[in-house]
Backbone as CSV, one residue per row, in Angstrom:
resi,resn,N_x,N_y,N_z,CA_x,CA_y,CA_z,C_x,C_y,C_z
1,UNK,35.617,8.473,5.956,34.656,9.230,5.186,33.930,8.298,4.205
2,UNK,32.938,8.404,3.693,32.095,7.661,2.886,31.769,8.119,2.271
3,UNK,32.020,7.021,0.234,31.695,7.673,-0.995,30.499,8.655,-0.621
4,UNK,30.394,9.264,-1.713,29.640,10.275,-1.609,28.248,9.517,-2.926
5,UNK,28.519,8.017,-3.138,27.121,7.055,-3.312,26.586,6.967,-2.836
6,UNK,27.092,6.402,-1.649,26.561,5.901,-0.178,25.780,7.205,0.440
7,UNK,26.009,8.176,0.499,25.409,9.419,1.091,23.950,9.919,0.217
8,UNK,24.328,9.886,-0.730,23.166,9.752,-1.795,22.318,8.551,-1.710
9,UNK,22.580,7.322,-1.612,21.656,6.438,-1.283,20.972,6.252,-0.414
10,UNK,21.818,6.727,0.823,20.854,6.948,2.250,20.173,8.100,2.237
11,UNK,20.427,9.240,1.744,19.787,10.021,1.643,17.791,10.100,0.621
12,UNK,18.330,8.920,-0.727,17.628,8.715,-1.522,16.564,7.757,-0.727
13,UNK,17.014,6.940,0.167,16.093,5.791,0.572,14.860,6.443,1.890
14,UNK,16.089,7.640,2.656,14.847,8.942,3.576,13.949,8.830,2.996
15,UNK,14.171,9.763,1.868,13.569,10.309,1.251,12.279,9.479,0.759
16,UNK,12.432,8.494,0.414,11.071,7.028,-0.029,10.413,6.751,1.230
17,UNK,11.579,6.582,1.952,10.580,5.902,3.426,9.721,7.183,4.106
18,UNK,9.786,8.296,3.818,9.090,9.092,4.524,7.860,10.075,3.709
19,UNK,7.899,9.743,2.060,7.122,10.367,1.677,6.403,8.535,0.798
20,UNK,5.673,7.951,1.461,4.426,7.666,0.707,3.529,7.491,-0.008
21,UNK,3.215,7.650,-0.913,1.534,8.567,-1.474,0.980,7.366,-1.675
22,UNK,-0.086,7.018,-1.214,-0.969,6.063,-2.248,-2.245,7.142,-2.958
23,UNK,-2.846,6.631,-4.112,-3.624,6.495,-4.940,-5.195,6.773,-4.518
24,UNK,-5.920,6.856,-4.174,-7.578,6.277,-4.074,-7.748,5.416,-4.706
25,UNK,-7.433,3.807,-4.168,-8.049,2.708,-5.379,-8.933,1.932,-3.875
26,UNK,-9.948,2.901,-3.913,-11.394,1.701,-2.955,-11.906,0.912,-3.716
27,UNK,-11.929,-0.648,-3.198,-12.876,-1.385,-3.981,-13.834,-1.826,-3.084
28,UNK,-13.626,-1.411,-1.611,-15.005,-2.188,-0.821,-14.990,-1.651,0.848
29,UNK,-15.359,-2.291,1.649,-15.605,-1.480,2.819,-14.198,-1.071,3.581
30,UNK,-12.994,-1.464,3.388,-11.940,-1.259,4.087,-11.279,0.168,3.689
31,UNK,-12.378,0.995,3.144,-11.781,1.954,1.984,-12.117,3.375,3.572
32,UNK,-13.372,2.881,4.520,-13.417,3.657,5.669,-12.417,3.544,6.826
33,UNK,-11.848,2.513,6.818,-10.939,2.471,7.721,-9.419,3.025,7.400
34,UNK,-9.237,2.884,5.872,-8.352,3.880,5.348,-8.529,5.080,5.514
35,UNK,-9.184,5.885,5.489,-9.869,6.723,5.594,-9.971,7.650,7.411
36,UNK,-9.773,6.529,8.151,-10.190,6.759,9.306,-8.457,6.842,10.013
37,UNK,-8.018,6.285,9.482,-6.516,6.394,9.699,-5.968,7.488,9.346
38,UNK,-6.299,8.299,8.521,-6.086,9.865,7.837,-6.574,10.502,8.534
39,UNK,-7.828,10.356,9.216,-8.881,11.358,10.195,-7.423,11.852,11.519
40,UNK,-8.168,12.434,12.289,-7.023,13.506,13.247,-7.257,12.038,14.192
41,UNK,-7.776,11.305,14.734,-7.268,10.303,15.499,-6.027,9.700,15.365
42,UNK,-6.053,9.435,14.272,-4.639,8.561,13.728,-3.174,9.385,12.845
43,UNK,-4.081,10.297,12.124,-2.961,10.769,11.526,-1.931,9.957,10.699
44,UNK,-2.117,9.480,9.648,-1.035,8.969,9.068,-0.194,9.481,8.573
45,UNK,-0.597,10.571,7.876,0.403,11.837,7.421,1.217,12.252,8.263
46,UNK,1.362,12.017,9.604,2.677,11.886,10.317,3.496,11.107,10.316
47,UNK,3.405,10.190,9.494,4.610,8.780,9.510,4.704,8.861,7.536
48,UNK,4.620,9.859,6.764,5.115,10.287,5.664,3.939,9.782,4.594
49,UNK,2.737,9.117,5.124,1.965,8.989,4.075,1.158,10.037,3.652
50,UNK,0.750,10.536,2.640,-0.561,11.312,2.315,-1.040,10.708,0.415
51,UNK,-2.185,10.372,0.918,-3.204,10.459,-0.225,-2.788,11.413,-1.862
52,UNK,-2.677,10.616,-2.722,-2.852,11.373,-3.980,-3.503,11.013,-5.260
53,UNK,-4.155,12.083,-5.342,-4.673,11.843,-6.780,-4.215,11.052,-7.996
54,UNK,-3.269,11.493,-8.139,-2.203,10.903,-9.468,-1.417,9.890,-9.166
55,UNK,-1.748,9.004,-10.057,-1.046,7.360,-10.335,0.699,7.878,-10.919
56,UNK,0.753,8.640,-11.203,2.015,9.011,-11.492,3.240,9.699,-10.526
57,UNK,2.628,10.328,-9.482,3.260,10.771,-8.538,3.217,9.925,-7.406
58,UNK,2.751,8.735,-7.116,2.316,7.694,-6.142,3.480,6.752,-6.207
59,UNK,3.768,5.909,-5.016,4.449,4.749,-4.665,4.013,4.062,-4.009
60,UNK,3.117,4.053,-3.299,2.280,3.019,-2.996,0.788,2.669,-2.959
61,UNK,0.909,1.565,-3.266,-0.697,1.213,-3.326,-1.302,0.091,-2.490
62,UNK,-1.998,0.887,-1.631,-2.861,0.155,-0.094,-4.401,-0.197,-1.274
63,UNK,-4.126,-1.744,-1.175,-5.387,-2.267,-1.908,-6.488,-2.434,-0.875
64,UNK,-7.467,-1.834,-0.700,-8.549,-2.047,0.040,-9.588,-2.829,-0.362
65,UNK,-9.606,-3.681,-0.244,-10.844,-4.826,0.054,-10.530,-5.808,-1.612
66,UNK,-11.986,-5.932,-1.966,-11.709,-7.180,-2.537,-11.513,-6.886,-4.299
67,UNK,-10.669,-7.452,-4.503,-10.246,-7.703,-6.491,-10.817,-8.716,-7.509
68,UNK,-11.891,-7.822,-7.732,-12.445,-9.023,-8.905,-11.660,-8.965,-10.337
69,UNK,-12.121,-9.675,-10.838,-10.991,-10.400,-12.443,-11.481,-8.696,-13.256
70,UNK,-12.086,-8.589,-13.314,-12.158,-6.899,-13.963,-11.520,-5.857,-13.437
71,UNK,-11.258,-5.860,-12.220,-10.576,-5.051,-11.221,-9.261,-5.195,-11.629
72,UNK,-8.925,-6.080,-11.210,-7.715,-6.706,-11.377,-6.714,-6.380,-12.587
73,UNK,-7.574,-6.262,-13.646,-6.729,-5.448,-15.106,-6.441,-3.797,-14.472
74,UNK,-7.410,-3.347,-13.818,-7.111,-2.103,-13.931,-5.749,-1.506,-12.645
75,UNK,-5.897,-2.954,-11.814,-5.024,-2.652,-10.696,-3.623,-2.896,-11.316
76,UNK,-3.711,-4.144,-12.041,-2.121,-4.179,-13.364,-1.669,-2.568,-13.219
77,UNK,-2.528,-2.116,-14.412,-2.832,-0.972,-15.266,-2.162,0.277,-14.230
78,UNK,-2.686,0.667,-13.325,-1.952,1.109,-11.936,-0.652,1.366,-11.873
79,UNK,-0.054,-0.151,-11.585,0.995,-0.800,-10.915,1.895,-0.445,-12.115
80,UNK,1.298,-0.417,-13.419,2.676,-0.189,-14.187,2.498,1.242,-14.597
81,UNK,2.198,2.194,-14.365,2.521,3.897,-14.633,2.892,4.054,-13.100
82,UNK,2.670,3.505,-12.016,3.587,4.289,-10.987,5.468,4.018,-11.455
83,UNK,5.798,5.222,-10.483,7.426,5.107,-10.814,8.004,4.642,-9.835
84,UNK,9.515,3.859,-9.985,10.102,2.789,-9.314,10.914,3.807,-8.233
85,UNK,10.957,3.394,-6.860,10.424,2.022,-6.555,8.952,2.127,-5.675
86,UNK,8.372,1.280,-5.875,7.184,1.078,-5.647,6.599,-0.185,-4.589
87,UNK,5.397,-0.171,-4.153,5.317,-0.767,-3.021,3.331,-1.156,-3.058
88,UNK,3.524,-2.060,-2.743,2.005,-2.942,-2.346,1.754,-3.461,-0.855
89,UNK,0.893,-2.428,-0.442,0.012,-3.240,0.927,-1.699,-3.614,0.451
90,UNK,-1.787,-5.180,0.630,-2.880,-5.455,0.917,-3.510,-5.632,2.345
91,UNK,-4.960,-4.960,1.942,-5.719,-4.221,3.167,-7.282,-5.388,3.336
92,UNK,-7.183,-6.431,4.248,-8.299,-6.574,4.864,-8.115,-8.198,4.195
93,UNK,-9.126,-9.310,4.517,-9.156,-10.625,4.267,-9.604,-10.474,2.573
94,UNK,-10.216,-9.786,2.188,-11.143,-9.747,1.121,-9.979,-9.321,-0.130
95,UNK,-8.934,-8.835,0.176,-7.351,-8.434,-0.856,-6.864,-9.464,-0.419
96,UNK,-6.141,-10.008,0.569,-5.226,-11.139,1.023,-5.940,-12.276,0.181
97,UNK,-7.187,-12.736,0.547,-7.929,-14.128,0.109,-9.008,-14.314,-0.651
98,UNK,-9.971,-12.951,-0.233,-10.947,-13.073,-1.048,-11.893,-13.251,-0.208
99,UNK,-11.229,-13.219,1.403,-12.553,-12.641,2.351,-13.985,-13.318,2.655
100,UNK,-14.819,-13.181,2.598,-16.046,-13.559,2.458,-16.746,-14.046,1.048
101,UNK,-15.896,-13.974,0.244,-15.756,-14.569,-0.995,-14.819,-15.524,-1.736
102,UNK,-14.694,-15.819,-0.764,-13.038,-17.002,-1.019,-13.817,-18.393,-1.614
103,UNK,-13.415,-18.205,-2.454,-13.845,-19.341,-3.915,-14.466,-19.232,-4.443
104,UNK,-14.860,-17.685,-4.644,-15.955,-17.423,-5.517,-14.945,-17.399,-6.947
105,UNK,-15.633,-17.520,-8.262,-15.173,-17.431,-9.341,-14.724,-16.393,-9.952
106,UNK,-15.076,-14.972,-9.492,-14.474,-14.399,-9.694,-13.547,-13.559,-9.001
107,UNK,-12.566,-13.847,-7.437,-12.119,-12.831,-6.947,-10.951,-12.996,-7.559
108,UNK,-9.942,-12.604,-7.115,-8.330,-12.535,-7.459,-7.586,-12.358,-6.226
109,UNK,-6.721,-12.989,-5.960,-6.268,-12.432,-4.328,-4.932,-12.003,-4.866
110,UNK,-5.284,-10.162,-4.147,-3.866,-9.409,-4.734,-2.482,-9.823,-4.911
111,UNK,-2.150,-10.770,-4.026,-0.751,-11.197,-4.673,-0.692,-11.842,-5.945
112,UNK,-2.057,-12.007,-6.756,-2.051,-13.078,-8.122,-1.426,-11.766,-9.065
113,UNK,-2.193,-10.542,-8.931,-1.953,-9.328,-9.623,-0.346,-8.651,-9.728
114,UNK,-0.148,-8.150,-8.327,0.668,-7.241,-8.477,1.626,-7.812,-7.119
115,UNK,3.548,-7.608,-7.107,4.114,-8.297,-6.173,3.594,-7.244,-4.407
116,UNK,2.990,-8.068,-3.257,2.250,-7.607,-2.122,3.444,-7.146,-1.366
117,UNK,3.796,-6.419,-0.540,4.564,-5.428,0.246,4.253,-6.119,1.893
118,UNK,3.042,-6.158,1.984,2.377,-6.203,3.432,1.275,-6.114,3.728
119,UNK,0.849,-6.634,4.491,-0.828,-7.498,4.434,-1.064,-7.055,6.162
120,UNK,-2.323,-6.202,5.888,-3.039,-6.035,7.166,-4.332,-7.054,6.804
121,UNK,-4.393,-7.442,8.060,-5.501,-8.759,8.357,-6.501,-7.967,8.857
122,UNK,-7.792,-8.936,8.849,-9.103,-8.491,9.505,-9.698,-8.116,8.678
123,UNK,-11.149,-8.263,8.955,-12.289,-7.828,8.739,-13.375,-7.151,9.443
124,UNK,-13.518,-5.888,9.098,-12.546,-4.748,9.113,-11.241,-4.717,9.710
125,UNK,-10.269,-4.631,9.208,-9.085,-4.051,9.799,-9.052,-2.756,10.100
126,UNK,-8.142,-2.715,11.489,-7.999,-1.631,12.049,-6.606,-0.636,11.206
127,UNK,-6.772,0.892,12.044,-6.398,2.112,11.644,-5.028,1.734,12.033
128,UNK,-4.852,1.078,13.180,-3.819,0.818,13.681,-2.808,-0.575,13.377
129,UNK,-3.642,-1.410,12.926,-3.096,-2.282,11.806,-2.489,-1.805,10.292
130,UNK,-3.266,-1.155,9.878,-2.648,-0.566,8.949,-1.422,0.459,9.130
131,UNK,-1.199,1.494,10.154,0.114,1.937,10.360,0.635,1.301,10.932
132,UNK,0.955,0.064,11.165,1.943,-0.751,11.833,2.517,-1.476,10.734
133,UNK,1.546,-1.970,9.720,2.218,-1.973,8.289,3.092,-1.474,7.588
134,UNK,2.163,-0.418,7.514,3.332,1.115,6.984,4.861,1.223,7.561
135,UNK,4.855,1.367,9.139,6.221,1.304,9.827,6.793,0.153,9.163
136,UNK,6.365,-1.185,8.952,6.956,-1.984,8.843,7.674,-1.923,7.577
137,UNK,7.152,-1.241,6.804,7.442,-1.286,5.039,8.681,-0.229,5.363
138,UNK,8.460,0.966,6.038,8.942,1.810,6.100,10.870,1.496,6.721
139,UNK,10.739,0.381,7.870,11.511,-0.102,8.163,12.506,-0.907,7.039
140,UNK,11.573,-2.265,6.119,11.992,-2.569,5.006,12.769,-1.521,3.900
141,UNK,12.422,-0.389,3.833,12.884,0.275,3.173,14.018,0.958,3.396
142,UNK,14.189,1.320,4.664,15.280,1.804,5.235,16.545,0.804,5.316
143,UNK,16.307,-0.216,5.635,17.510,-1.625,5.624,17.621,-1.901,4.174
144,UNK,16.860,-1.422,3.193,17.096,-2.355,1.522,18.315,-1.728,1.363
145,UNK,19.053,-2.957,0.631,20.305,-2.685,-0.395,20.160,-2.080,-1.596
């Protein structure tokens, strides 16, 4: 038989890996392909994500496109009123590097900001890149200690 911690922890970790929420934080064109992944083609809300309003009820945050140094305070700003535990996917070349702006003076590439979860590539990245992410986090989450 097994503490009845252990039952609670697996139970507690379901429970994360299958409910989701990110935020609305669009900063640039990858904000349609998010978007398009929610549409009835893809459905993401079948693999426990759905969209929310409130930074307070959220655990994850899918950064879409690119982070300038002004941005970037507010994505902090974000990252510290969500509640633990919490999770970062960066979405598209333009979050990972800075995209089509890579060395410009002002981008920020999201891992400078906030610690990154998982990185869908491309420009545009696909609907299906991005839930393969998700599984993947989702997987991570299920194996964490």
């Amino acid at each position: 038989m097994k503490p009845l911690s252990k039952i609670i922890d697996r139970v507690g970790k379901w429970g994360v890996k299958w409910s989701l929420w990110p935020p609305h934080l669009v900063t640039a064109c990858c904000g349609v392909e998010f978007g398009h992944a929610f549409g009835s083609a893809y459905d993401a809300e079948r693999f426990g994500m759905l969209p929310m309003g409130s930074l307070r009820q959220s655990n994850i945050i899918v950064i879409e496109g690119t982070i300038t140094m002004k941005m970037a305070k507010f994505l902090k700003y974000v990252w510290d009123q969500m509640p633990e535990p919490k999770y970062v996917i960066a979405m598209g070349a333009c979050a990972i590097k800075g995209g089509v702006f890579y060395g410009s003076y002002h981008m920020v590439p999201a891992s400078k900001v906030v610690p990154v979860h998982g990185y869908v590539s491309g420009c545009p990245p696909t609907p299906e890149a991005l839930l393969k992410v998700v599984k993947e986090l989702q997987e991570e989450i299920g194996h964490a200690r």
